[in-house]
N, C-alpha and C positions, 0 to 999 in steps of 0.2 A: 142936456149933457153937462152943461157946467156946474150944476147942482149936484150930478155927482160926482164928477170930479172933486168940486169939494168937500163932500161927503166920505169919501175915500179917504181924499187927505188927512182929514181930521183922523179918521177911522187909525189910518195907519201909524199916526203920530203918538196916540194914547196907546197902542197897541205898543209902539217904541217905550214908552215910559213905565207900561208896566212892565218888562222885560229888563227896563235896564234898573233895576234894583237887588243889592243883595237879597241874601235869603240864607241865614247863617244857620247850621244845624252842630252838634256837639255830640258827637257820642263818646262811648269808650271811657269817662274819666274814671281813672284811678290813682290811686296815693301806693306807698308803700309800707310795711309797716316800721316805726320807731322804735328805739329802743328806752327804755329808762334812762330820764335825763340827757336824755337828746334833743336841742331845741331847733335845730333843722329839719326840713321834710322838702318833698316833692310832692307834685303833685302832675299828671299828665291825661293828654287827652288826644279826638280828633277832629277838627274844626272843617270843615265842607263850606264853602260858601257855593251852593247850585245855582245862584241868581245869574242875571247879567252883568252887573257889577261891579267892580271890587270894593271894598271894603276895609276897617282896619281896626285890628285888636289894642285899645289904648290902656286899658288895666284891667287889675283882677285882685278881687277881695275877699277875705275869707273870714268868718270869726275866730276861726282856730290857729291864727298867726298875727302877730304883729305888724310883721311885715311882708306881706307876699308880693313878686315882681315876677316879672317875665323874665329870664333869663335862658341865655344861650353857652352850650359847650361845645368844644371843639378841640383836636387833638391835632398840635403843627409841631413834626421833628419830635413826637414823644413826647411833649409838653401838655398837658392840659392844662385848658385856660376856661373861665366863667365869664362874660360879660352881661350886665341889665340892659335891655333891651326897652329902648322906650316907647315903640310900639312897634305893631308885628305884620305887614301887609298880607290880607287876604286876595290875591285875585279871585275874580269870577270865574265861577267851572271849575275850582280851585281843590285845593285839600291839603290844610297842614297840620301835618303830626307833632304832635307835644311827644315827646319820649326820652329815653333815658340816654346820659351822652350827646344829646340833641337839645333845640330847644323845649324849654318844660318851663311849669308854674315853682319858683323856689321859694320857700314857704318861713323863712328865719323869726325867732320868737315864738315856737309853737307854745300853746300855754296847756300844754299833757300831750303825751305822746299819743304817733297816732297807734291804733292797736286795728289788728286783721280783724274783719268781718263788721266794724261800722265804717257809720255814711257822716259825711258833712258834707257843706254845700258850698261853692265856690261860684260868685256873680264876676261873669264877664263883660265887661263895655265896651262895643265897639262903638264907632265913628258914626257909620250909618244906621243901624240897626238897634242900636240903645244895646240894653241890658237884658241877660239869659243867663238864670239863676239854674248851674250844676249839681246834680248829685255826685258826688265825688266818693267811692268805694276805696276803701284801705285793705290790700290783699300782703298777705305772708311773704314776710322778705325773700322767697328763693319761689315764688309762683310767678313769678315773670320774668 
């Protein structure tokens, strides 16, 4: 009896640890397109962490900008305001949207606009989960 018991215990400990790890998934990213001599862009997406848990987005790289960051918007009394964000909590069972008005990827220094219908790639870092290199689609300024 006491063999299993701890047999069990073990059982259900390792059983704990495999459940409690994120599990980060990214669909959806898209850009928008630029115009000539525009050296800002966006860039957005949708991050799911299905694990147990949580997690946390600490940067994001791009070769197509100098400087890409996380950044947050917000609208207080009619004002819009931008703040960088220096990282981004993912809870477990989670889901957050990169989007426009919201928080997104800001992309300053692009080095060529971005134009509709190509791809770049965008590497995200998070905390637990390391690095998940994005395909990032650039769609026509009034398609979303």
């Amino acid at each position: 009896m006491r063999r299993t018991s701890i047999a069990f215990l073990a059982f259900a400990l390792a059983s704990c640890g495999e459940q409690a790890n994120p599990r980060i998934e990214i669909s959806d990213a898209w850009a928008r397109e630029t115009g000539a001599g525009q050296n800002t862009g966006a860039a957005y997406a949708t991050i799911e962490n299905t694990g147990g848990a949580d997690d946390e987005l600490l940067a994001v790289t791009t070769d197509r900008a100098t400087m890409p960051m996380l950044h947050s918007s917000e609208s207080v009394n009619g004002v819009s305001r931008m703040r960088m964000l220096q990282s981004l909590s993912l809870p477990a069972d989670g889901t957050v949207e990169l989007r426009p008005g919201g928080i997104h990827i800001m992309m300053e220094g692009l080095k060529s606009p971005l134009k509709a219908g190509e791809t770049f790639e965008v590497t995200f870092r998070f905390k637990q989960s390391g690095e998940l290199v994005v395909p990032v689609k650039v769609e026509a300024a009034g398609a979303r």
